[in-house]
C-alpha positions in Angstrom: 2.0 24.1 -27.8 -1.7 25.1 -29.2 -2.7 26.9 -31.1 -6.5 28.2 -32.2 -7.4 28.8 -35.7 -8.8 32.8 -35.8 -9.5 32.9 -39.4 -10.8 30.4 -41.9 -7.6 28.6 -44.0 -7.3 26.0 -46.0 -4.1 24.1 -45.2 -1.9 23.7 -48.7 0.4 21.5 -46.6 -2.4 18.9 -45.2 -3.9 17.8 -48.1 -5.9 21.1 -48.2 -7.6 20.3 -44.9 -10.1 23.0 -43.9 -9.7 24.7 -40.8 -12.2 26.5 -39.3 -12.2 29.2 -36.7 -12.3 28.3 -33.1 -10.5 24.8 -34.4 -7.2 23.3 -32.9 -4.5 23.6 -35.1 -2.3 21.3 -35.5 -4.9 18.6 -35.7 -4.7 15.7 -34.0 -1.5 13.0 -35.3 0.0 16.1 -37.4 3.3 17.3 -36.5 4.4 21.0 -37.8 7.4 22.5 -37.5 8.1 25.7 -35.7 8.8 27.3 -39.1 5.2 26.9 -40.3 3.8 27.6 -36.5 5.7 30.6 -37.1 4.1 30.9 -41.1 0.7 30.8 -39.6 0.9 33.1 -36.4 2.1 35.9 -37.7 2.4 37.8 -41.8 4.6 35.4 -43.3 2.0 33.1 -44.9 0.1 33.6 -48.5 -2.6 35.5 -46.9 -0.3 38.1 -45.3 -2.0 37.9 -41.8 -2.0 35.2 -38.9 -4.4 32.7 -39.2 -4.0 31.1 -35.8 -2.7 32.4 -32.7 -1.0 30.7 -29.4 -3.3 29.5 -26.8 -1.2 27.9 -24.6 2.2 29.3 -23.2 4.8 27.4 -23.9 5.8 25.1 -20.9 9.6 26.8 -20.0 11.9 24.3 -18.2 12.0 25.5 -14.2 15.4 27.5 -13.8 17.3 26.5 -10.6 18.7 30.1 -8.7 22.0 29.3 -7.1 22.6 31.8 -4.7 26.3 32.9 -3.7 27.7 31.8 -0.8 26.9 34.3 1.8 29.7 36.3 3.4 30.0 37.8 6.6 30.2 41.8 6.5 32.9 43.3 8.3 31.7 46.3 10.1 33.9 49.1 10.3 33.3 51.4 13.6 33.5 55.5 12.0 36.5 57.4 13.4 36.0 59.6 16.6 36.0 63.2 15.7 39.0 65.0 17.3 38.0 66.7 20.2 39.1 70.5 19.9 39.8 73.1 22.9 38.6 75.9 22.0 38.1 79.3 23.9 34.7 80.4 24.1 34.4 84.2 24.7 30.8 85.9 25.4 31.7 88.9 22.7 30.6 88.3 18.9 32.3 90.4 16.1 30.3 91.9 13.6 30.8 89.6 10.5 30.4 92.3 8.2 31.3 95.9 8.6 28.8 98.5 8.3 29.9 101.4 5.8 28.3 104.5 7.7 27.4 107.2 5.4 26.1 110.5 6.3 22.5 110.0 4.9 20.8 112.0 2.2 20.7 115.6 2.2 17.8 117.6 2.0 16.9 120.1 -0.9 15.8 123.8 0.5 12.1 124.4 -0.2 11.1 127.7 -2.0 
């Protein structure tokens, strides 16, 4: 991985090399563990901020998807409804009685 250097640091563990914004860390021929890439990228350094900062994703190894083994679906026809005789008659019953009342009743006038 690279990283870029985003603020100024002077590197304790390099013989106090100075890094320099917009500088490649590690430089070249240094190896650094991910510990201290870690140290430096985010708050857990002396300074309490990152100092550099990922430029280049990690390279993740390509992931071979096995698919299942395809199986056939069974389909399943639906069931018939049962056919029903019924009688069909041209008179319709009222579904709900009517209550008949006899009205309202008028008050005389005077």
């Amino acid at each position: 991985m690279s990283y870029t250097v985003i603020v100024e640091f002077t590197d304790l563990k390099d013989n106090n090399r100075k890094y320099r914004v917009g500088d490649i860390f590690p430089r070249e021929g240094l190896k650094v563990s991910k510990e201290r890439l870690e140290s430096l990228s985010t708050d857990k350094n002396k300074r309490g901020f990152p100092v550099i900062e990922c430029t280049e994703p990690e390279k993740e190894e390509p992931v071979e998807i096995v698919k299942p083994e395809e199986k056939p679906v069974e389909t399943i026809e639906p069931e018939k409804p049962a056919e029903v005789e019924a009688e069909v008659t041209s008179e319709v019953e009222d579904p709900l009685p009517v209550k008949k009342t006899g009205g309202r009743k008028k008050k005389d006038a005077k």
